[in-house]
N, CA, C and O atoms as CSV, one atom per row, in Angstrom:
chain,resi,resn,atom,element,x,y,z
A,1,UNK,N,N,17.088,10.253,-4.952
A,1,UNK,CA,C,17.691,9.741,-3.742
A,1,UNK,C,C,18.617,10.788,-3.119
A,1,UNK,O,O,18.667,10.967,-1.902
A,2,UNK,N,N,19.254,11.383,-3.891
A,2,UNK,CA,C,20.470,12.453,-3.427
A,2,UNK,C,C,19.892,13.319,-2.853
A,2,UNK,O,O,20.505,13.758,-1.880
A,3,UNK,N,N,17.935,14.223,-3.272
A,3,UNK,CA,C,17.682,15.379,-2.854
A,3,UNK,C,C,16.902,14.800,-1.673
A,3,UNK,O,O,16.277,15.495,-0.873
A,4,UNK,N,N,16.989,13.476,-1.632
A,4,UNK,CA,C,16.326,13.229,-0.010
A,4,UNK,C,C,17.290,13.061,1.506
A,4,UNK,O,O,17.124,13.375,2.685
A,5,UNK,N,N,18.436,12.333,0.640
A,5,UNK,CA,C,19.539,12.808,1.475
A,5,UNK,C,C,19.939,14.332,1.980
A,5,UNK,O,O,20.243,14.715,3.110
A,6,UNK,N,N,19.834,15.020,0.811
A,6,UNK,CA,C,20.169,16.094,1.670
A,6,UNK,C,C,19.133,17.067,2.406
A,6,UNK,O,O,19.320,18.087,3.068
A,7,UNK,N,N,17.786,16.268,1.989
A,7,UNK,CA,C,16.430,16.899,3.071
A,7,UNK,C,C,17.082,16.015,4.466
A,7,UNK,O,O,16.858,16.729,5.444
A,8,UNK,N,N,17.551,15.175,4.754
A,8,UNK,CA,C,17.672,14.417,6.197
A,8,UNK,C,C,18.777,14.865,6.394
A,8,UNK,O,O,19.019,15.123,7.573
A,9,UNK,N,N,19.605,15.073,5.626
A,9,UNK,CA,C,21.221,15.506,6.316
A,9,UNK,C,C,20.864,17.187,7.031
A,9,UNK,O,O,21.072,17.551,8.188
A,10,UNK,N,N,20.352,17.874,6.039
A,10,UNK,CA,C,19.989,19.612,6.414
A,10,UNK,C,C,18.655,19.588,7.448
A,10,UNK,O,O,18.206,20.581,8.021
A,11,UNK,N,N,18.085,18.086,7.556
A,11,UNK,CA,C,17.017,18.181,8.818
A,11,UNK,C,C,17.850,18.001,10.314
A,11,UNK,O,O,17.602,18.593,11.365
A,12,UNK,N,N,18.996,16.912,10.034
A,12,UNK,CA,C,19.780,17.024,10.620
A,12,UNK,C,C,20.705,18.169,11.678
A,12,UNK,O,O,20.693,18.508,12.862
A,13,UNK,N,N,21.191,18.374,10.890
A,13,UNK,CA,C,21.834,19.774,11.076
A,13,UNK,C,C,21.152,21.159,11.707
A,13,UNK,O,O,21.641,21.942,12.522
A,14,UNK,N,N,19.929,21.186,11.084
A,14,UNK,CA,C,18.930,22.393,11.715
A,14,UNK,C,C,18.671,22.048,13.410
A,14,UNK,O,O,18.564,22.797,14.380
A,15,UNK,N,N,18.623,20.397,13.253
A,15,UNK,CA,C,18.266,20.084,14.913
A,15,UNK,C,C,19.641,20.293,15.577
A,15,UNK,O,O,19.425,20.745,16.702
A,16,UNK,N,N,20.350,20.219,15.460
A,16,UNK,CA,C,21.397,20.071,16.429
A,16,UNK,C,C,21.451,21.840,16.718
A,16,UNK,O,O,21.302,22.272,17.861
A,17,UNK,N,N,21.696,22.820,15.460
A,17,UNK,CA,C,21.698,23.625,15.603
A,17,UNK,C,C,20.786,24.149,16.382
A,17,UNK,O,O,21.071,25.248,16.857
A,18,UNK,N,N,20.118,23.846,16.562
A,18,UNK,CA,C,18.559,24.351,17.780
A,18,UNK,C,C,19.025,23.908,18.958
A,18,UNK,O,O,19.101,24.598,19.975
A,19,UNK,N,N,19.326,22.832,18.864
A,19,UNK,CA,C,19.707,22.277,20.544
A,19,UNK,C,C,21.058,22.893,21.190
A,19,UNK,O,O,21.415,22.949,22.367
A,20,UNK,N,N,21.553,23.245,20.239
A,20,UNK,CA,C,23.194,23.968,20.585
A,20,UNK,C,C,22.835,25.820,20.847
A,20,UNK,O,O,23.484,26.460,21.675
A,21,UNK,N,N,22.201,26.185,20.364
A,21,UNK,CA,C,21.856,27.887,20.278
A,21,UNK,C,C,20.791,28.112,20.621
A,21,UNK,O,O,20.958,29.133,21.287
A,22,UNK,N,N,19.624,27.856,20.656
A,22,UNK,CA,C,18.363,28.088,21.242
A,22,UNK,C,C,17.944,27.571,22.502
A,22,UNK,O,O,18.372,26.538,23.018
A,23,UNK,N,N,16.794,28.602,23.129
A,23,UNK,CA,C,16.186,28.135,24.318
A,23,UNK,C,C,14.844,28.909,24.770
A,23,UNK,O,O,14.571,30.085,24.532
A,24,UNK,N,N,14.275,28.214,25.294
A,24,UNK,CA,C,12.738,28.581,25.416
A,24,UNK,C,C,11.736,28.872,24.652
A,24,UNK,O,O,11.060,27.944,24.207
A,25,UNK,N,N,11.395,30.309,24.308
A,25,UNK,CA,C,10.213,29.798,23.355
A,25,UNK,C,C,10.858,29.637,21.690
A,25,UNK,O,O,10.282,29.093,20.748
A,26,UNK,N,N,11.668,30.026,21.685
A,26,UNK,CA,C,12.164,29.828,20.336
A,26,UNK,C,C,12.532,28.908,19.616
A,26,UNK,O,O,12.340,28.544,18.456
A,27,UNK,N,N,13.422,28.392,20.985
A,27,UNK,CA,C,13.585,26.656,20.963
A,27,UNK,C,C,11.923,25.650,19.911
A,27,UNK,O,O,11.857,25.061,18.832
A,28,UNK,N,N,11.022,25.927,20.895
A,28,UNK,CA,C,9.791,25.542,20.795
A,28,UNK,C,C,9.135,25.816,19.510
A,28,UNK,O,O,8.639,24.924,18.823
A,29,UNK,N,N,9.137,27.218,19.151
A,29,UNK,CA,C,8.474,27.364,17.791
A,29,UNK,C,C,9.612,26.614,16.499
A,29,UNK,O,O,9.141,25.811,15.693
A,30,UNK,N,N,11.370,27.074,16.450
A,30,UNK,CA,C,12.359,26.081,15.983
A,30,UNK,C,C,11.661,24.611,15.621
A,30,UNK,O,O,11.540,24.051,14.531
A,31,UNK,N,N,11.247,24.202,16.958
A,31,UNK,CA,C,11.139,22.751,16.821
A,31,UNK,C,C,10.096,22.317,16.346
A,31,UNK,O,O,10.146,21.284,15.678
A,32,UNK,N,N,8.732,23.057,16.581
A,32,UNK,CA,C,7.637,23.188,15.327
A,32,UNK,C,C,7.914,22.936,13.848
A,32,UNK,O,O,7.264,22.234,13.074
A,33,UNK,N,N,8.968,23.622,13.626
A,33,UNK,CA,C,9.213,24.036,12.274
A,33,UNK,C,C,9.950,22.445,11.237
A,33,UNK,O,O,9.861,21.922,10.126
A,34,UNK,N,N,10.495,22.311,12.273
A,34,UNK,CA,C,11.678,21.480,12.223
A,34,UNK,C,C,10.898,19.786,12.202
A,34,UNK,O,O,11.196,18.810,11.513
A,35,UNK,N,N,9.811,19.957,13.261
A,35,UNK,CA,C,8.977,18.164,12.951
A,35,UNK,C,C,8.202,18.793,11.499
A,35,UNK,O,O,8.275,17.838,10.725
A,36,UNK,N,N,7.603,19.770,10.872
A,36,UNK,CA,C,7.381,20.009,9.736
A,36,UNK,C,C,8.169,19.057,8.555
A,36,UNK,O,O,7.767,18.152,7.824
A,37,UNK,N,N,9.652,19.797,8.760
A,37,UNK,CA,C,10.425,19.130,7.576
A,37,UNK,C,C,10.507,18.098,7.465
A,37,UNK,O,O,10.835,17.588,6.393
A,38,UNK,N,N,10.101,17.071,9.082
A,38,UNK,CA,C,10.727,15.750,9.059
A,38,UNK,C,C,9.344,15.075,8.529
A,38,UNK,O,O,9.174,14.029,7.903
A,39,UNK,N,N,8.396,16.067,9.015
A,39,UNK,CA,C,6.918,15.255,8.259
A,39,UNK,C,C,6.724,14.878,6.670
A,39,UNK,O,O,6.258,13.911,6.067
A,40,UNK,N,N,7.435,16.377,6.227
A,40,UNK,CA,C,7.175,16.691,4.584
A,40,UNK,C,C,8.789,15.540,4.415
A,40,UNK,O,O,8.504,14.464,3.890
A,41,UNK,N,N,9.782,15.639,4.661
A,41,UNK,CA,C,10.678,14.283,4.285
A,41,UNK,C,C,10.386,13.270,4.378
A,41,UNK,O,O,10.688,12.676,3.343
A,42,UNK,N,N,9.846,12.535,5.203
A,42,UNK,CA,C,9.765,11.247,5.688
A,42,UNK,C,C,8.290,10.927,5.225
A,42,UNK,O,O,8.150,9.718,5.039
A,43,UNK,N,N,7.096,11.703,4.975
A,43,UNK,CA,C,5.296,11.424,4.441
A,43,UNK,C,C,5.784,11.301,3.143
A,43,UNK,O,O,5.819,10.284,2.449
A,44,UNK,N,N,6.376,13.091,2.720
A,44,UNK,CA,C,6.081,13.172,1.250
A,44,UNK,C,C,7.394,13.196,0.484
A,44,UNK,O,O,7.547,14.192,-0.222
A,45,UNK,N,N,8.562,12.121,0.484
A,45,UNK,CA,C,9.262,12.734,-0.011
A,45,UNK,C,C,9.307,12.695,-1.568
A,45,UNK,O,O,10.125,13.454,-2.086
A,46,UNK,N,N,8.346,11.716,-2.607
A,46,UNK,CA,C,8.471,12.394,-3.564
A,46,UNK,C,C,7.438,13.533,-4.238
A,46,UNK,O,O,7.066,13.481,-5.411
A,47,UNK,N,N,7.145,14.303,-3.528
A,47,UNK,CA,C,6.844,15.269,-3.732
A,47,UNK,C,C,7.698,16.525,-3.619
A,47,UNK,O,O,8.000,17.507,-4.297
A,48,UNK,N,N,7.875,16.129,-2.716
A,48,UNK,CA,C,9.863,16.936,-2.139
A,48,UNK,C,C,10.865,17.180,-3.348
A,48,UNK,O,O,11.505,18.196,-3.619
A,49,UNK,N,N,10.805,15.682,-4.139
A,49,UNK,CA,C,12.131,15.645,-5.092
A,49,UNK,C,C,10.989,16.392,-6.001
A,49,UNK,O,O,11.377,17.557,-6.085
A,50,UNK,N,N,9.952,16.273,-6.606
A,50,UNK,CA,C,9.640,16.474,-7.603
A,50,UNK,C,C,9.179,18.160,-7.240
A,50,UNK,O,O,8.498,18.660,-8.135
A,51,UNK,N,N,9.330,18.634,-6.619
A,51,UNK,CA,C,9.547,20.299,-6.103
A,51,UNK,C,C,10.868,20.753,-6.391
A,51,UNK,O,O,11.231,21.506,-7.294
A,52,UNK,N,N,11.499,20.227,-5.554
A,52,UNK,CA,C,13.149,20.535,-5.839
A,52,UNK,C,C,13.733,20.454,-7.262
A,52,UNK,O,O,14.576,21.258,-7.659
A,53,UNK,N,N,13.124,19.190,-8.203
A,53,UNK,CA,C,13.252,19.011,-9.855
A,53,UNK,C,C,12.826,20.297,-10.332
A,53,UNK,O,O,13.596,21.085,-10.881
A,54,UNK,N,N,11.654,20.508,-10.137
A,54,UNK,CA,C,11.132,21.975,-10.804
A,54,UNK,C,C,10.134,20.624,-12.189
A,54,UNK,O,O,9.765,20.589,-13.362
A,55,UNK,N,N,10.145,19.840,-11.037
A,55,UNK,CA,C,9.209,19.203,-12.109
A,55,UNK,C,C,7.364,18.704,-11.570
A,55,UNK,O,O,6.854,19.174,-10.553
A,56,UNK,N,N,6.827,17.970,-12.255
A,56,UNK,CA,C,5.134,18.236,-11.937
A,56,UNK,C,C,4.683,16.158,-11.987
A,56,UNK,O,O,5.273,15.301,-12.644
A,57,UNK,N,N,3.817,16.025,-11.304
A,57,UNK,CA,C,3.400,14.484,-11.132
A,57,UNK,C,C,2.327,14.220,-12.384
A,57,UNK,O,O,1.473,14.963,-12.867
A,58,UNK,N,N,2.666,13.054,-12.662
A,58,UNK,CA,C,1.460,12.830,-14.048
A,58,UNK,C,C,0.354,12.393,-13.521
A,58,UNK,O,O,0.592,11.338,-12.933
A,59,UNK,N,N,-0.761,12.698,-13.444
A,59,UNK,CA,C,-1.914,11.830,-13.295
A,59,UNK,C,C,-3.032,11.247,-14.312
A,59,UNK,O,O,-3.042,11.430,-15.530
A,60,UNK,N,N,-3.625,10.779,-13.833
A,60,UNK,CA,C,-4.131,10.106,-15.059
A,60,UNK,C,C,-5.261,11.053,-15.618
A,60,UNK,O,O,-5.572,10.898,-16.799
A,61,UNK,N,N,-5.805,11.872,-14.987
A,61,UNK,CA,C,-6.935,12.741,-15.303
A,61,UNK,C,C,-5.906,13.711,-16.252
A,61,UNK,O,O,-6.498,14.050,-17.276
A,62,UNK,N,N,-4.912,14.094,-16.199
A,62,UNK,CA,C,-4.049,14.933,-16.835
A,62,UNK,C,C,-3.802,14.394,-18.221
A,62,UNK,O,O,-4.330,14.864,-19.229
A,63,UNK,N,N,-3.023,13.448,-18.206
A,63,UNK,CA,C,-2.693,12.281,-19.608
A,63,UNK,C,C,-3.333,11.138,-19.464
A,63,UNK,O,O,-3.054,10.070,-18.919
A,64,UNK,N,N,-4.523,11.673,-20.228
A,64,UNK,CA,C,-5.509,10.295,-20.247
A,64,UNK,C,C,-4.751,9.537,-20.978
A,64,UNK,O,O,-4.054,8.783,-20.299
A,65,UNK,N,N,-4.555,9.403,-22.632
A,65,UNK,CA,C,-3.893,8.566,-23.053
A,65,UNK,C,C,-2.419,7.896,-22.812
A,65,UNK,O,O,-1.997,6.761,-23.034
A,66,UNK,N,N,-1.817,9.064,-22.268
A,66,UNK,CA,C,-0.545,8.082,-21.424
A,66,UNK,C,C,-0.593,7.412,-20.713
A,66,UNK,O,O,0.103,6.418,-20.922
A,67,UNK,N,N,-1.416,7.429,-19.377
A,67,UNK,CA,C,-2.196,6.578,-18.528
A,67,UNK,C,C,-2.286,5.347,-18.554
A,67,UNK,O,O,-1.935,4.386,-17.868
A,68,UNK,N,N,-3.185,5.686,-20.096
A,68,UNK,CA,C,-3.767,4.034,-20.145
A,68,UNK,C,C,-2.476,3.484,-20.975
A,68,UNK,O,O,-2.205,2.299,-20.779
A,69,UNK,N,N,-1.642,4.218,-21.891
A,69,UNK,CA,C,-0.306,3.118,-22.457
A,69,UNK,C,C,0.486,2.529,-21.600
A,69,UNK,O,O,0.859,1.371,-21.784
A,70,UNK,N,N,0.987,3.510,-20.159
A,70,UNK,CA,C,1.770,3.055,-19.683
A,70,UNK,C,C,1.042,1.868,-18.393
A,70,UNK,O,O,1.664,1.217,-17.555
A,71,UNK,N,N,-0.279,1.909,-18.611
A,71,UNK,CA,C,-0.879,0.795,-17.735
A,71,UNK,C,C,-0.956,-0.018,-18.421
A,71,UNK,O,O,-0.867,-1.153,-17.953
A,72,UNK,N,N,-1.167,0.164,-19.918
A,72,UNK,CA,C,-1.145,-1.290,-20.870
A,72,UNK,C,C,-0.082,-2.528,-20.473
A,72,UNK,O,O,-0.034,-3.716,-20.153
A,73,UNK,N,N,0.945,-1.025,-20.810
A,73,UNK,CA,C,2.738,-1.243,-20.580
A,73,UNK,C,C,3.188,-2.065,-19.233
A,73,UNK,O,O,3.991,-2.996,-19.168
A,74,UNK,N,N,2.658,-1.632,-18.489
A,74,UNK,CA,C,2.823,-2.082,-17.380
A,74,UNK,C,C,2.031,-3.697,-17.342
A,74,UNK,O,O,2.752,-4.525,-16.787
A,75,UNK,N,N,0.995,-4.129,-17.723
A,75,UNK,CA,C,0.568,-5.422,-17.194
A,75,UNK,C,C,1.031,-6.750,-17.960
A,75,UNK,O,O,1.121,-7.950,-17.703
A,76,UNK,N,N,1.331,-5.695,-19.284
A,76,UNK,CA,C,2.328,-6.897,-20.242
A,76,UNK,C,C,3.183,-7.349,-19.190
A,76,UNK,O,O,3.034,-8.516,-18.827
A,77,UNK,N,N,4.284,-6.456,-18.484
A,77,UNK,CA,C,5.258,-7.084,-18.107
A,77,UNK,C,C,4.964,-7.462,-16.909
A,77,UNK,O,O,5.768,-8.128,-16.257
């Protein structure tokens, strides 16, 4: 939650900073850049945290047998 806050607070901030110092085409490519971050925050953000962790997503093709425990796990409850 904290490293998504500070993807929206620093998405934040980059915009204003564009709108305060930039103009014309720079402005434009800036603002390219900038609906990027808000795409990758707001589509993907845990992929975001789990980048920023320095950590990796489990899938099930990866840990077959974890997979299926923690789906076991899961329908018990």
């Amino acid at each position: 939650m904290r490293v998504n806050l500070i993807l929206l607070m620093s998405t934040v901030v980059f915009g204003l900073f564009l709108w305060v110092t930039l103009s014309g085409a720079s402005l434009v490519l800036s603002g390219l850049i900038l609906v990027f971050f808000v795409v990758i925050t707001l589509g993907y953000p845990d992929k975001a945290i789990l980048f920023f962790l320095g950590a990796r997503e489990v899938r099930s093709r990866d840990e077959a047998l974890f997979f299926k425990t923690a789906s076991q796990e899961a329908y018990k409850l």
